[in-house]
Every structure is written in C-alpha cells, then in structure tokens.
N, C-alpha and C positions, 0 to 999 in steps of 0.2 A: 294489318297488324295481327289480325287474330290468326294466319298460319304460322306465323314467328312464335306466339303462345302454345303453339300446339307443339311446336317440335321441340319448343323448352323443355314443356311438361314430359314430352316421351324419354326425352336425356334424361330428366330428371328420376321419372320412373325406372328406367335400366339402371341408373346409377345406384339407385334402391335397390333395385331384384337382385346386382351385382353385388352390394354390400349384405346384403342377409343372406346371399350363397357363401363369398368369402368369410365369412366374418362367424359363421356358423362353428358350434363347440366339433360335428363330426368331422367337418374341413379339414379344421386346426388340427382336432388329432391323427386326422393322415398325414395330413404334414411332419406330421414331428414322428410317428412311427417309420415314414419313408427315411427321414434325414437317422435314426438311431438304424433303420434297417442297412442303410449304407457303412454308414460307419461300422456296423458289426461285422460286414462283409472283407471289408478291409482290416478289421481284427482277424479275422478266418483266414484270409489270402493270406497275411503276415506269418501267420501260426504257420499254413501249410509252407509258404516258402521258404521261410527263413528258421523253424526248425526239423516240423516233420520230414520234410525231403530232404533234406541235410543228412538228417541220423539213419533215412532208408538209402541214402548212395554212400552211408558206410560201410552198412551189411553190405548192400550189394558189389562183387567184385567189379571195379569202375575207375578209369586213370581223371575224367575229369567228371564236374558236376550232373546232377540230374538233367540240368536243362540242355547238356551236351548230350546224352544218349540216343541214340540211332540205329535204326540197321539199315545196312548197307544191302540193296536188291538189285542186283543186276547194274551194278555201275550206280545208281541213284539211291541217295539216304533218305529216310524213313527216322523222323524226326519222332521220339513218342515220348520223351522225358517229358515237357511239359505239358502237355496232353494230359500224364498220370496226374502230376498235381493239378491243373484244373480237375479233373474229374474228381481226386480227394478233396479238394476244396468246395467242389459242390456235395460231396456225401455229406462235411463235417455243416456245411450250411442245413442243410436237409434234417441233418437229424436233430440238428441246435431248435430249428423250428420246429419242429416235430413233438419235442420233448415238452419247450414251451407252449404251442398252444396244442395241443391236444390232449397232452399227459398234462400240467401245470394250469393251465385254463378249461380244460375239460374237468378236472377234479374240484377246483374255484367254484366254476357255475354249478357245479352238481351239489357240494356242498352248502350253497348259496337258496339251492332250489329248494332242496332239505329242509333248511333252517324258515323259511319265509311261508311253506305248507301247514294249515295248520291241522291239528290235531282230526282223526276221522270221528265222524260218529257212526251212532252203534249200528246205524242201516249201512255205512259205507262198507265197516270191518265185517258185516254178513253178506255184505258182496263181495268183498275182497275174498274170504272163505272159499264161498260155493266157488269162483273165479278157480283159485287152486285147486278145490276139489276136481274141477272138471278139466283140467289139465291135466292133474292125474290118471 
C-alpha cells in the first residue's frame, strides 16, 4: 500500500505546482493581453481591408479590386494586391504597438520612476555636480 501513497501524493503535488503556475496573477495577465492582442489584430486587418485598400484602388487606376491586382510576366500572374495590405496591415500593427509600449508605457514607467525617487541629499547633488562638471 505504501506505493499507492506515494504516487497519490506526487498527483497531488503536480496538481499543486500546476495550480500556482496556472492560476498565477502573471499567467492570467498574458492571457488576457494575448486574447486583446488578437482581437486588435483583427480590428487592424478590418481597417486595412475593408477601408484603407478600398480608398488606395480608388486613386489607383484599377477595373477591379486590390485583391485582384497583378502583373502579368511572361504568360504567368504575379499576384501583389494582397501582399500590399498584409504588409500595411503589419506596418499599422507595428506602429500601434510601438506607440503603446514604448512611447505610452515608456513615458508611465519613467514618470512612475520619478515620482517614487526620493528627494537627493546634499552629498548626492555634489556628486551629481562634479559628475556634470566632468562631462563637460
């Protein structure tokens, strides 16, 4: 009986390790960033194809849609309309992220860092000083 206690307890212990992985606040919030990261993707795809490429195969001189565009090389088409909107679609993602964390959460932490530093004393700002001075 006492190997049958033993593989209880190892279930039981994975079952543990397994719930304080899952169940963890940093998990969750990949979780839920991955499920908003998708769905904005699918807001971006949308935008690009159902307006921006629309309003650029107006300018552009063109009898059918973007997704039709081609050139024709030696007898075989060369398909490159939707190529262009994926590739806008990954600029307009790129820079959405971009914007957000690095300009938007870059400027948060730094302000953050700021506010939580406290005040120097009077040996720090005489280091601080000489520091600039010899920069100079």
């Amino acid at each position: 009986m006492e190997p049958a206690k033993h593989v209880a307890e190892k279930a039981y212990s994975l079952l543990e390790e397994f719930k304080n992985f899952a169940f963890k606040g940093n998990v969750v919030d990949l979780a839920v960033g991955v499920i908003i990261g998708a769905a904005f993707a699918k807001i971006v795809d949308s935008l690009v194809k159902n307006l921006i490429m629309p309003v650029i195969s107006l300018v552009l001189p063109a009898d059918t849609g973007y997704a039709e565009w081609k050139w024709t090389v030696a007898g075989k088409d060369v398909p490159y309309g939707q190529f262009l909107a994926d590739v806008l679609n990954f600029l307009l993602v790129a820079a959405a992220l971009y914007i957000f964390i690095v300009r938007f959460l870059g400027w948060l932490m730094h302000s953050r860092k700021q506010e939580s530093m406290p005040p120097l004393t009077k040996d720090q700002e005489l280091l601080t000083e000489i520091r600039d001075l010899l920069k100079r």
